[in-house]
C-alpha positions in Angstrom: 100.3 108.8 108.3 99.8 106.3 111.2 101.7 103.9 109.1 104.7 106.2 108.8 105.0 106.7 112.3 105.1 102.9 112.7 107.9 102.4 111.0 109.9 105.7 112.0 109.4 104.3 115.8 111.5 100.8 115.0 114.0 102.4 113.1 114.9 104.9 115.3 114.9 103.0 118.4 117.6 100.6 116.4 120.1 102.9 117.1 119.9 102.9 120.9 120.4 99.2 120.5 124.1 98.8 119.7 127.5 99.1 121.1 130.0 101.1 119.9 132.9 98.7 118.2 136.2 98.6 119.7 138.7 97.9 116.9 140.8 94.4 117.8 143.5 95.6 120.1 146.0 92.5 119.5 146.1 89.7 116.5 145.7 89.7 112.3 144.0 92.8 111.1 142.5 94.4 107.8 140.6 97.9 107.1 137.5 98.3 105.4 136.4 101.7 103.7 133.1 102.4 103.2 132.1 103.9 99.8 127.9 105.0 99.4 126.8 106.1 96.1 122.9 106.6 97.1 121.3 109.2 98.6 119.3 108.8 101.9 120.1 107.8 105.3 123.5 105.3 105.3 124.1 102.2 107.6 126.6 100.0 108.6 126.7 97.3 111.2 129.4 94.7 112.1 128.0 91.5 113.8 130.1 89.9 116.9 128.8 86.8 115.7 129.3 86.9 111.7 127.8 82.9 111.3 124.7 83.5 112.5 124.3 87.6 112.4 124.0 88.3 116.0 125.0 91.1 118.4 125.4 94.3 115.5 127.7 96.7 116.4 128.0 100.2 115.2 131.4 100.2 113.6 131.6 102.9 111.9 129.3 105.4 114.4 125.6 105.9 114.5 123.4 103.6 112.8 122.0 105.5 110.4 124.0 108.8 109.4 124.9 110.8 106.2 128.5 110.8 106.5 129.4 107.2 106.5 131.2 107.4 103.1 134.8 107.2 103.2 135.1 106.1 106.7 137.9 103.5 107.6 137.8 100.8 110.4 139.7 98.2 111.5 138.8 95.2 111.5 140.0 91.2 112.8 140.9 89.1 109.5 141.6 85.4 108.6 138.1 84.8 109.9 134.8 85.3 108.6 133.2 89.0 109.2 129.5 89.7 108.6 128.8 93.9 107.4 125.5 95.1 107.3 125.2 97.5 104.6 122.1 99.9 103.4 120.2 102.9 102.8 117.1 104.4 104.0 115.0 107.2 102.2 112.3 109.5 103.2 109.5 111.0 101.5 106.4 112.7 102.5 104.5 109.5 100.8 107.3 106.8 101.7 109.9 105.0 103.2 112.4 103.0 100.9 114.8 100.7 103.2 117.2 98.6 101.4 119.8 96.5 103.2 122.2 93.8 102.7 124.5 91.4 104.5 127.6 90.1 103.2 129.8 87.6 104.5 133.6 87.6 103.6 137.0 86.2 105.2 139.7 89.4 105.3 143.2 88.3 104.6 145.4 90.0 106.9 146.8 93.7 106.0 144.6 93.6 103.2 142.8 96.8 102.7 139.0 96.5 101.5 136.8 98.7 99.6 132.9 98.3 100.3 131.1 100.0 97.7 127.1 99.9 98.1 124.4 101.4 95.5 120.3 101.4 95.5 119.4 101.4 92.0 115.6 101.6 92.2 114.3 99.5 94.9 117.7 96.9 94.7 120.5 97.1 96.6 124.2 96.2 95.2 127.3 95.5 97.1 130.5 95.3 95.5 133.9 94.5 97.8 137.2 94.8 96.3 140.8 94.7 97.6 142.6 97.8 97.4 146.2 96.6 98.7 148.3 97.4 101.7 149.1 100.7 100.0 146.2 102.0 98.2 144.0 104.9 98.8 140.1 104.8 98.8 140.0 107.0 96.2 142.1 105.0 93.8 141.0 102.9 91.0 139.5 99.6 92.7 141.6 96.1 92.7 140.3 93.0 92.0 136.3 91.7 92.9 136.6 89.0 96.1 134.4 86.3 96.6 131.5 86.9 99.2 128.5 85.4 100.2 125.2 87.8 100.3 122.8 86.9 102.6 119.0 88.4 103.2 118.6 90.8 106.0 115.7 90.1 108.4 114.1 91.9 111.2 115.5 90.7 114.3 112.5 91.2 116.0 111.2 87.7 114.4 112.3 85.8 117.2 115.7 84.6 115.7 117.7 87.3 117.4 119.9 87.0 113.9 119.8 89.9 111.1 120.5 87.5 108.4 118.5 85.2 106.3 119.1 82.9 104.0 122.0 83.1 101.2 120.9 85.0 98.6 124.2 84.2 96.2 128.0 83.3 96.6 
């Protein structure tokens, strides 16, 4: 039990750590809808610094909700954007967190599709573009390139969330 308690303390004081996001008020822009197909807790952070996975930001509201999926933001585009995306489940035994960065560069008035899964103790990401026109719930448009990279504690003295690159 002491264990539990541990980890419910860090994870619940990381959502008094970030700022609320303020969509870009001027310049190129793109959305991104959020699509979660696993059960738990969801989260999803932006990063004002998408390089090197610094200063999160709660884009889409609290950290860790149950009613992220489906939720649209907008975002800056033509340069790189970092999301944090993940899952966290509760049982009176244990605690199954699963997160992932990815790293992409949104074309502007693209719209984007971020779907996330936790199959067993992996997490999958899967971006796709929907087009200027198309609606979440339509059928997805084409995979884009992205790079995944490892999320890390950011109490490890980096001050970054991200790790190394998992794959491109």
């Amino acid at each position: 039990m002491r264990h539990l308690i541990l980890v419910l303390i860090p994870v619940s004081l990381m959502g008094c750590a970030f700022e609320r996001y303020e969509p870009p008020s001027s310049g190129p822009t793109a959305t991104m809808t959020l699509k979660f197909y696993s059960p738990g807790y969801q989260e999803a952070l932006l990063y004002k610094e998408a390089n090197t996975c610094q200063y999160p930001v709660a884009a889409w509201g609290p950290v860790m909700t149950k009613d992220l999926d489906g939720k649209t933001i907008t975002t800056k585009s033509d340069q790189d954007v970092t999301l944090m995306l993940g899952t966290t489940r509760t049982s009176v035994l244990s605690v199954n967190i699963c997160r992932i960065n990815i790293t992409f560069k949104p074309v502007s008035g693209q719209a984007y599709l971020a779907e996330y899964r936790l199959t067993g103790d992996f997490c999958q990401v899967r971006l796709a573009v929907l087009g200027q026109e198309a609606k979440p719930d339509s059928a997805l448009g084409r995979d884009i390139p992205v790079t995944f990279r490892k999320y890390v504690v950011p109490f490890s003295g980096s001050g970054s969330f991200c790790g190394e690159q998992l794959a491109k």
